[in-house]
Residue, then its C-alpha position, 0 to 999 in steps of 0.5 A: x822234557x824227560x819223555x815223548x811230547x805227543x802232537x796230535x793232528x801233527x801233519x796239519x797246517x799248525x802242528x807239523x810246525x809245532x813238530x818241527x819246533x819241538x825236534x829242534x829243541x831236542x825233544x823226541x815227538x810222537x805224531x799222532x794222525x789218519x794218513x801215513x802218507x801226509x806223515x811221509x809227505x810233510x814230517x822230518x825221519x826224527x819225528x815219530x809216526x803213530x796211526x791214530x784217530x781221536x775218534x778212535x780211543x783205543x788208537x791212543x792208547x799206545x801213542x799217549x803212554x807216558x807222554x809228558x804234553x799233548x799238543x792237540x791241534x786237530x782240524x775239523x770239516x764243516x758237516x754237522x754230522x759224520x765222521x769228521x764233523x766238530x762234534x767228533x773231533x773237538x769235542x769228542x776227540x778231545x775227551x777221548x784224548x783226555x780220557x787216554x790221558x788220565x789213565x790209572x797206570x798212567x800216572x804222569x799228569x801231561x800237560x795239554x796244549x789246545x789250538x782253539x780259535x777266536x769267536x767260540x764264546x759268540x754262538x751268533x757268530x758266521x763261522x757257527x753256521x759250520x757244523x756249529x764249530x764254535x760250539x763244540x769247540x767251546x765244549x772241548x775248551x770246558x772239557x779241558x778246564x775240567x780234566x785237572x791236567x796242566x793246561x794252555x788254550x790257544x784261541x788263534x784269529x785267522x790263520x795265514x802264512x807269515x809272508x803273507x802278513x804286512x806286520x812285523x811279527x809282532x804278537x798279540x796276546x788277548x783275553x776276553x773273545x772281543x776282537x778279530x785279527x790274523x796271526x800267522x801259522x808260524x806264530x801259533x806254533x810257537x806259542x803252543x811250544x812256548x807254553x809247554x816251557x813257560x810257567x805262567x802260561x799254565x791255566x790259560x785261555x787267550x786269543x792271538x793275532x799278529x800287529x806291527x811291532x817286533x817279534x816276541x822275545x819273552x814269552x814267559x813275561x808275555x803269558x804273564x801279563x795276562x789273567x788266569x782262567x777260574x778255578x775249574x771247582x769255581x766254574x759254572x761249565x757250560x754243558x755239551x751245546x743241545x740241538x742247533x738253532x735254525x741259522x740261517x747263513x749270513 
């Protein structure tokens, strides 16, 4: 691309992969995230380090500036409240990334890659006993679909490390929130890099999770295969999730 790609959450689990991936195709990378020393632990001297904080919209507002893609692939705590609850930083963080974004001396529309996760259509869920982690991460998916910018949404099942998997590597890309499944870490990554690249995956929501089989080799054919999300003008988008419901944990 002709300017920065920005990998917000960068010295996390997926995205200093994506950071890795993205410096290996050329590309010049800007890490956004909270600790400068997890930066010097887990990020390539190419990779370019900005203390920012998606709760904090004036942080992003030098680090964003002209980027051409986002890759946001922050990770939450569990608490319903405080500083690092889901509310904060899914669904928040993600409106003041977008926000920082859709600047009016800005002008460039980035495109924008979200590491979601699988279940955030079921509220009955488990995993929603957590800080209602599915909610809100439904919450910044909608916010997403509504900001007109170029979009992806990645839904991973659960994540593990590549060795750690019996399969082959094969990938499988699905729609509809049915199934459950693991994907390794590796995989999600590329397929957040893929996006960036790929015309068909614009305007995606899919799950993700590994099976037996070879390793992908046409991405572009594999975001193809699968069905655009309604037009954003067309869809009834759920509101910010209301006070939780008393759930008990399973």
């Amino acid at each position: 691309m002709n300017t920065a790609i920005a990998v917000i959450g960068g010295t996390g689990r997926v995205g200093r992969i994506v950071t890795r991936k993205l410096l290996d195709r050329g590309e010049s990378v800007r890490v956004i995230g909270r600790s400068a020393e997890r930066a010097r632990r887990h990020l390539p001297p190419r990779a370019q380090f900005f203390l920012g904080d998606v709760r904090d919209p004036a942080s992003l507002l030098t680090p964003l500036h002209g980027c051409s893609a986002v890759v946001y692939t922050v990770e939450s705590g569990t608490d319903t409240t405080g500083p690092d609850s889901p509310q904060s930083t899914l669904h928040a963080g993600v409106i003041n990334t977008l926000d920082a974004l859709l600047r009016p001396d800005d002008p460039m529309p980035a495109q924008f890659v979200l590491v979601s996760q699988r279940h955030v259509t079921h509220s009955e869920h488990p995993m929603n006993a957590y800080g209602r982690m599915l909610d809100w991460r439904l919450a910044g998916e909608n916010a997403v679909r509504a900001s007109g910018l170029p979009y992806t949404i990645v839904r991973p099942g659960w994540l593990t490390d590549r060795t750690e998997l019996a399969d082959d590597g094969r990938v499988l890309l699905e729609q509809g929130d049915r199934r459950d499944g693991y994907v390794a870490l590796q995989d999600v990554a590329e397929a957040c890099v893929q996006a960036l690249y790929c015309p068909s995956a614009q305007g995606l929501t899919f799950e993700m999770r590994g099976g037996a089989g070879a390793p992908p080799e046409d991405w572009e054919g594999l975001f193809g295969g699968l069905s655009a999300d309604v037009p954003p003008q067309a869809l009834a988008l759920a509101p910010a999730p209301g006070p939780a419901p008393v759930r008990a944990l399973a």
